[in-house]
C-alpha positions in Angstrom: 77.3 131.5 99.7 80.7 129.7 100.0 80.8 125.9 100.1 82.5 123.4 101.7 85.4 122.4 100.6 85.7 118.6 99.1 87.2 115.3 101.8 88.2 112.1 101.0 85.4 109.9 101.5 84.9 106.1 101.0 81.8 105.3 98.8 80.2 101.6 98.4 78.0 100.6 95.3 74.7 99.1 96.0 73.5 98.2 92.7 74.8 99.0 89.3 72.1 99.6 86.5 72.7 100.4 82.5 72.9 103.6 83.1 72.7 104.6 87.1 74.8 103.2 89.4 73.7 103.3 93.4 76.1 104.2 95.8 76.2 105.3 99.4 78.9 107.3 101.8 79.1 106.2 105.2 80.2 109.1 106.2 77.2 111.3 104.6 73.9 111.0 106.2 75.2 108.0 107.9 75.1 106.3 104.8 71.0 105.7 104.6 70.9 107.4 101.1 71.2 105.9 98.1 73.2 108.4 95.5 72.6 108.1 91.5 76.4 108.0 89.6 76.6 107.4 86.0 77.5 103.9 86.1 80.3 104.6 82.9 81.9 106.6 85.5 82.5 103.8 88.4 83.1 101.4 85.1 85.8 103.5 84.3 87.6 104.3 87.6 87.0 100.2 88.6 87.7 98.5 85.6 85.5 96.0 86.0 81.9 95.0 84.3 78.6 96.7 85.4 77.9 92.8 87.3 80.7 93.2 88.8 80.1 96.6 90.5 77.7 96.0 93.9 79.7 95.6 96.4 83.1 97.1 95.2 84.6 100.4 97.7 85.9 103.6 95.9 87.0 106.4 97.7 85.3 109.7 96.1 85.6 113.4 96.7 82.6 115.0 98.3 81.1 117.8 100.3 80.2 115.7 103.0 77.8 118.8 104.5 75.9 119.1 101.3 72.2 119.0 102.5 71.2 117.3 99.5 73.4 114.3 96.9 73.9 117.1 94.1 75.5 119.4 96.3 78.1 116.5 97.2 79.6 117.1 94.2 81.5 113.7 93.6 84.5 113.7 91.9 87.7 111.9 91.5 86.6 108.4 91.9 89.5 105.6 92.9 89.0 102.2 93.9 90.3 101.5 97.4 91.4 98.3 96.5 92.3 97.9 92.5 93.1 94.9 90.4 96.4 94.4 89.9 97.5 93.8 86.2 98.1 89.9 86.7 94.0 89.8 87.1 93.5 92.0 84.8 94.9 90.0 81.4 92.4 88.5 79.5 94.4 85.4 78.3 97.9 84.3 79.6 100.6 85.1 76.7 101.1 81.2 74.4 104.1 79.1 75.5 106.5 78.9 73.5 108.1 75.5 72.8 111.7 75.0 71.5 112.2 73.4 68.1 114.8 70.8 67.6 116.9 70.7 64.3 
């Protein structure tokens, strides 16, 4: 049986658990099903916090005529519109003040 091959596809998360994290493809069933990803694994490619999560767009790699959300075979996540560093730092870097002598 040969398989299709793997499209760019965007992917929204729905709701991000411990350890599941919901998404849907718009461009997969019309995007009615709700798809189980390991929620590490959006963590990872987002950067951001598990609250953080419902809501954000990745695009994804899928087999968008898989009959069933195991034969999509996702895989290599990106977010379609990631942090930039500035948003990213935890703390801005002290101020250093001049000492006079």
């Amino acid at each position: 049986m040969i398989q299709s091959p793997h499209s760019m596809t965007r992917a929204t998360v729905v709701r991000a658990g411990r350890r599941t994290t919901l998404v849907v493809l718009p461009a997969w069933c019309k995007g009615q099903i709700l798809i189980p990803v390991e929620t590490w694994i959006i963590m990872m490619a987002t950067g951001q916090t598990r609250g953080s999560l419902p809501g954000t767009e990745l695009q994804v790699r899928a087999r968008l005529k898989a009959r069933t959300e195991a034969g999509l075979a996702l895989q290599d996540w990106e977010p379609i519109n990631p942090l930039e560093p500035s948003v990213i730092a935890a703390t801005p870097a002290a101020t250093a003040t001049p000492s006079t002598v």
